[in-house]
C-alpha positions in Angstrom: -3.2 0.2 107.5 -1.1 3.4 105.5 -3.9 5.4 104.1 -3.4 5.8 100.4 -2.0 9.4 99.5 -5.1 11.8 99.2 -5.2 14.3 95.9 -6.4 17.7 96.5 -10.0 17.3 95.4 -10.4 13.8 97.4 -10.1 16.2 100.7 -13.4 16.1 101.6 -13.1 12.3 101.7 -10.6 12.4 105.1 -12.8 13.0 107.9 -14.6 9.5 106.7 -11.4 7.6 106.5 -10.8 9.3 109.9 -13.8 8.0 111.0 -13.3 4.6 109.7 -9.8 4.1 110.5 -11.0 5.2 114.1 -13.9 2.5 114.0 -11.6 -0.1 113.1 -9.0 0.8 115.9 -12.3 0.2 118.7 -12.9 -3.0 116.8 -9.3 -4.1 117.1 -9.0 -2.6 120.9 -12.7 -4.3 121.8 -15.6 -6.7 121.5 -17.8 -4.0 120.5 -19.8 -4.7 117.3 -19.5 -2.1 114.9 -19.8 -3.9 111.7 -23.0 -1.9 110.9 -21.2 1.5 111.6 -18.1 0.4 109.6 -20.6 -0.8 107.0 -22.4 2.6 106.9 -19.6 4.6 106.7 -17.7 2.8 104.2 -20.8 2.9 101.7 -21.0 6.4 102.3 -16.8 7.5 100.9 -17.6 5.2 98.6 -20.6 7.0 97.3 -19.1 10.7 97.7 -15.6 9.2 95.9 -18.0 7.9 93.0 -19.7 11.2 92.5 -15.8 13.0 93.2 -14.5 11.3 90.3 -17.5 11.1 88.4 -17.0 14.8 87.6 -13.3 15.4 87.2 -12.2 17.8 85.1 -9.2 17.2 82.3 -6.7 18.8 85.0 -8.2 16.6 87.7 -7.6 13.5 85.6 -4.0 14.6 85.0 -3.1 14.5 88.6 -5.0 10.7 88.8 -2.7 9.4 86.1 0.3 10.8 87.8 -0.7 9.1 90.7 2.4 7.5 92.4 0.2 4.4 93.2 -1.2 3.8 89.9 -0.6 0.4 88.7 2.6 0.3 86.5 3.4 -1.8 83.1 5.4 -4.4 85.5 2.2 -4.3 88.0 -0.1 -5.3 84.8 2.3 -7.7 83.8 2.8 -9.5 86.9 -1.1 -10.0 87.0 -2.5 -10.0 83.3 0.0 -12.9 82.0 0.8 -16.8 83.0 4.1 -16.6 82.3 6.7 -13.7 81.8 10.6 -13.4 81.2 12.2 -10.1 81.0 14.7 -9.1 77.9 16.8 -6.4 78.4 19.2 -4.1 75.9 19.0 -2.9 72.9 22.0 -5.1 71.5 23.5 -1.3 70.8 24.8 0.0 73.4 22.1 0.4 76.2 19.9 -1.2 78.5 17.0 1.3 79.5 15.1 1.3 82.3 12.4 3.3 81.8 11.3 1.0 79.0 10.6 -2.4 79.8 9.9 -5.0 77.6 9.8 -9.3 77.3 8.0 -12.4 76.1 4.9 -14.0 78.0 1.8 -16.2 77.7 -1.8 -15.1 77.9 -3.4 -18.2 78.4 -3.0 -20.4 75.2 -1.8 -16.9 73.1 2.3 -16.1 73.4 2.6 -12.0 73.2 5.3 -9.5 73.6 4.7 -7.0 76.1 6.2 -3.5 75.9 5.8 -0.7 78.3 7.0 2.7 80.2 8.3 1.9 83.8 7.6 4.2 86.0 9.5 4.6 89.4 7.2 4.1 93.2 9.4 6.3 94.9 12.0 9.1 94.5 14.9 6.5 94.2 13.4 4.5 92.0 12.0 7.3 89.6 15.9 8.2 89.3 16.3 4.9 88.3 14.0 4.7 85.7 14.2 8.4 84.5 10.2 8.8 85.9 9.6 7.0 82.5 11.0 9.0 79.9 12.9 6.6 77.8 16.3 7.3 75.6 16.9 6.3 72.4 18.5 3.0 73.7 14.9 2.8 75.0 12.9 2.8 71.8 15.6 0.8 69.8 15.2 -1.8 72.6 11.4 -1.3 71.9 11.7 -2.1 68.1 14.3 -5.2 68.4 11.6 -6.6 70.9 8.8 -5.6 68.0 10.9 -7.2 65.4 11.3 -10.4 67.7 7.4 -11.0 67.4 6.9 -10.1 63.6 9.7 -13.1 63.0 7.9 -15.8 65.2 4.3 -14.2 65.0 3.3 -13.1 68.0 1.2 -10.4 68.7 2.3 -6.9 70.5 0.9 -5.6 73.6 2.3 -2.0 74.6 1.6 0.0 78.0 1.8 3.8 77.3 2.4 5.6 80.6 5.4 8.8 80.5 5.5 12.2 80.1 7.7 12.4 77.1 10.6 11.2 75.6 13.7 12.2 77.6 14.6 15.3 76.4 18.5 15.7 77.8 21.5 16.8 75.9 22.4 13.0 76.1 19.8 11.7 74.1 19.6 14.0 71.6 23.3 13.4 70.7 22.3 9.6 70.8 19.3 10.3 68.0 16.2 10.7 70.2 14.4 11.9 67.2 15.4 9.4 64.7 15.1 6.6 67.1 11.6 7.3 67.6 10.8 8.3 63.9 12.1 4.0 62.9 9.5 3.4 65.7 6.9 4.9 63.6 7.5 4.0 60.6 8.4 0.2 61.1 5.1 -0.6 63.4 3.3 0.3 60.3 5.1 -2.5 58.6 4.4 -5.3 61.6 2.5 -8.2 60.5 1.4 -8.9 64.0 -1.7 -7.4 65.6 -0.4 -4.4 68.2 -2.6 -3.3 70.9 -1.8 -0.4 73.0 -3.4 1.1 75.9 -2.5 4.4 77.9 -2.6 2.9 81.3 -1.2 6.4 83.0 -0.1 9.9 81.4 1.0 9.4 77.6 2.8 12.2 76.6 3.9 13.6 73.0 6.6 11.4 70.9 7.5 9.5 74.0 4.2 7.9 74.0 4.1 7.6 69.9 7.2 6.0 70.4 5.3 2.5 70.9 1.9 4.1 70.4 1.3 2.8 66.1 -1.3 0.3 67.1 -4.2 -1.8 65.5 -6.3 -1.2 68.6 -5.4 1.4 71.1 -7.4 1.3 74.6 -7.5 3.9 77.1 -8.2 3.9 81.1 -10.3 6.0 81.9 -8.7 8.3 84.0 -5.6 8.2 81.6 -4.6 11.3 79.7 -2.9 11.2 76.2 -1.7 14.5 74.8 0.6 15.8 72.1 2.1 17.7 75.2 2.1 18.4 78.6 -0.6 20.9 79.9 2.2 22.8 81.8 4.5 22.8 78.8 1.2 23.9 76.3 0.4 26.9 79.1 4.1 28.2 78.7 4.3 28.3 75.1 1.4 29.9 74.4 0.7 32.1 77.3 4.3 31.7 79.0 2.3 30.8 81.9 2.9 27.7 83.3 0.1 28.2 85.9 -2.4 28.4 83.1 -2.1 24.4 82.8 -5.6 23.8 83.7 -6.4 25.7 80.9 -4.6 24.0 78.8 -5.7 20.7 79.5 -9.0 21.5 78.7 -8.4 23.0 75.4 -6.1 19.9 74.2 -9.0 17.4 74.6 -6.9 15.2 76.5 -9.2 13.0 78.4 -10.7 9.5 77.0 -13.8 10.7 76.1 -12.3 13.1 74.3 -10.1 11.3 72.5 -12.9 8.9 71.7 -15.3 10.8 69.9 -12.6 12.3 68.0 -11.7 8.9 66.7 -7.8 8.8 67.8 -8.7 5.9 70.6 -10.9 2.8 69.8 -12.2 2.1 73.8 -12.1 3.6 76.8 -11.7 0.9 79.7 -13.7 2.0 83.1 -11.8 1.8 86.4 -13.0 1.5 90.1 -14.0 4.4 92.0 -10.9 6.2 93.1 -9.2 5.2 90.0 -6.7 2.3 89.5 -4.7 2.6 92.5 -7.4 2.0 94.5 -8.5 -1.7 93.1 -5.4 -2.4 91.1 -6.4 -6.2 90.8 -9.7 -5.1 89.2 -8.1 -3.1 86.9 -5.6 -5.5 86.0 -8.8 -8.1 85.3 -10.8 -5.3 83.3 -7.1 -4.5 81.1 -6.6 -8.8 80.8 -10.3 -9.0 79.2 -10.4 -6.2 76.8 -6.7 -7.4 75.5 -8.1 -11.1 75.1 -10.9 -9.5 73.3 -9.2 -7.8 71.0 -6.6 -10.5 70.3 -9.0 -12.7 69.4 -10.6 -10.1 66.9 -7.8 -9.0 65.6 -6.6 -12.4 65.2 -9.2 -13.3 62.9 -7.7 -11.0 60.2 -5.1 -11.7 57.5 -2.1 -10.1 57.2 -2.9 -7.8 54.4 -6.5 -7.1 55.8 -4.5 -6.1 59.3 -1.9 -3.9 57.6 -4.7 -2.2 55.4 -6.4 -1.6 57.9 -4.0 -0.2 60.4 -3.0 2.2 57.3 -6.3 3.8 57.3 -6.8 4.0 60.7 -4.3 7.0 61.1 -5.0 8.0 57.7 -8.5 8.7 59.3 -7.2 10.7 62.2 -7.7 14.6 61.6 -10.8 14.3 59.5 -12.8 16.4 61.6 -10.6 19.5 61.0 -10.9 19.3 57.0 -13.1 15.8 55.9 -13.0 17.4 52.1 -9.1 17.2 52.1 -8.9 13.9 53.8 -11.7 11.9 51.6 -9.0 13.2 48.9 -6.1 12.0 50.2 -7.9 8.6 51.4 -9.0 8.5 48.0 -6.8 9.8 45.0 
């Protein structure tokens, strides 16, 4: 079996998959019982990759949600939903691949599911522009959104790219703008949204689809108004200061959490999500039924008001004086 690619601070895990993999191979090659070895040394990694990833720190947990393993929006999909058709194009101009999006079933409930689309391999990333979307991306995103506000269905969103596509091309084609309708017209939805950062969600690429009534984060996700690398070379014109960076942003779910900018943080198997995808794909299904059904439970104006003061809240803890104002002329 292919070992799964190893991240820098999981290196002290190889000599036990060596040892494993070479227990295995006797088994295969044998009738010697080693069942009790195996099971021994199996416990053992997956003690030492608990406490590894028990203490990551906000660079660490970058480098998990750029994993190239981590499940993808189509990998959720695939498992999370009963039924699933693709629509493509943005009935402009464009079909774009790095944003995916369709109509599905969670069991009784109908939804529209949006998402990045990241790429496995190098072939594929080139496809899919490693998940930075264009305009024709987000516009694609919105006509999908303003499908399920006509025949009321709810909106489930999968935020996982580093950024909007920033080429010469897509500013010429209204990058900015696109996003900016985005924004504004998911305030005006009449459906209950719920996103969640499955991977990396990066500045207005990720706000893009990111206006939500609920929005859940994995816990070894990252969500960030930019990139660590692009926050070190602004402000000390060092990208190798990234580390750095990604500790002063706050960029981790915890973080984010008891700042108030996410609502829950789901909790993944040990290794993170590439290493029990199905798992994670059960824990994602359940919190998204839960919420669904809570969110379903509201009217429409209760569900608009209250996604108003949601972000109305946001920044509070940097002046609450000024915001109670505001919240309250």
């Amino acid at each position: 079996m292919a070992r799964r690619p190893l991240l820098e601070f999981e290196k002290p895990l190889v000599e036990l998959e060596d040892q494993i993999d070479q227990i295995r191979q006797l088994a295969r090659d044998s009738e010697v019982d080693v069942s009790q070895q195996l099971l021994q040394l199996e416990t053992l990694a997956a003690r030492r990759r608990e406490e590894i990833f028990q203490s990551l720190t906000p660079a660490q947990k970058i480098q998990v949600a750029r994993h190239p393993q981590r499940p993808s929006t189509l990998d959720y999909i695939q498992v999370i939903t009963d039924e699933w058709f693709e629509l493509h194009g943005d009935r402009r101009s464009s079909d774009d691949q790095a944003l995916v999006g369709g109509v599905g079933r969670i069991g009784d409930q109908g939804v529209v599911l949006i998402g990045h689309q990241k790429g496995r391999d190098t072939k594929e990333n080139v496809a899919r522009n490693f998940g930075m979307a264009s305009p024709g991306g987000y516009r694609k995103a919105l006509r999908l959104m303003e499908h399920a506000d006509r025949f009321r269905l709810p909106i489930l969103c999968f935020i996982d790219t580093p950024g909007a596509y920033a080429g010469v091309l897509a500013e010429e084609q209204g990058q900015g703008e696109a996003i900016a309708v985005n924004l504004r017209e998911m305030f005006r939805l009449r459906v209950p949204v719920i996103a969640t950062v499955i991977g990396e969600g990066g500045s207005g690429g990720a706000l893009g689809i990111g206006v939500a009534d609920r929005l859940l984060m994995f816990e070894h996700s990252v969500y960030t108004v930019a990139s660590p690398e692009a926050c070190a070379s602004i402000l000390w014109r060092d990208a190798a200061k990234a580390p750095a960076a990604a500790a002063a942003l706050r960029i981790t779910a915890n973080d984010l959490l008891q700042l108030g900018v996410i609502d829950a943080v789901l909790s993944e198997p040990s290794g993170g999500n590439h290493w029990a995808p199905l798992q994670a794909a059960e824990t994602l299904r359940a919190a998204l039924v839960q919420n669904l059904q809570d969110l379903g439970q509201l009217s429409e104006a209760d569900l608009l008001e209250q996604r108003y003061a949601k972000f109305r809240r946001m920044g509070r803890i940097l002046d609450p004086e000024a915001t109670e104002s505001v919240a309250n002329p």
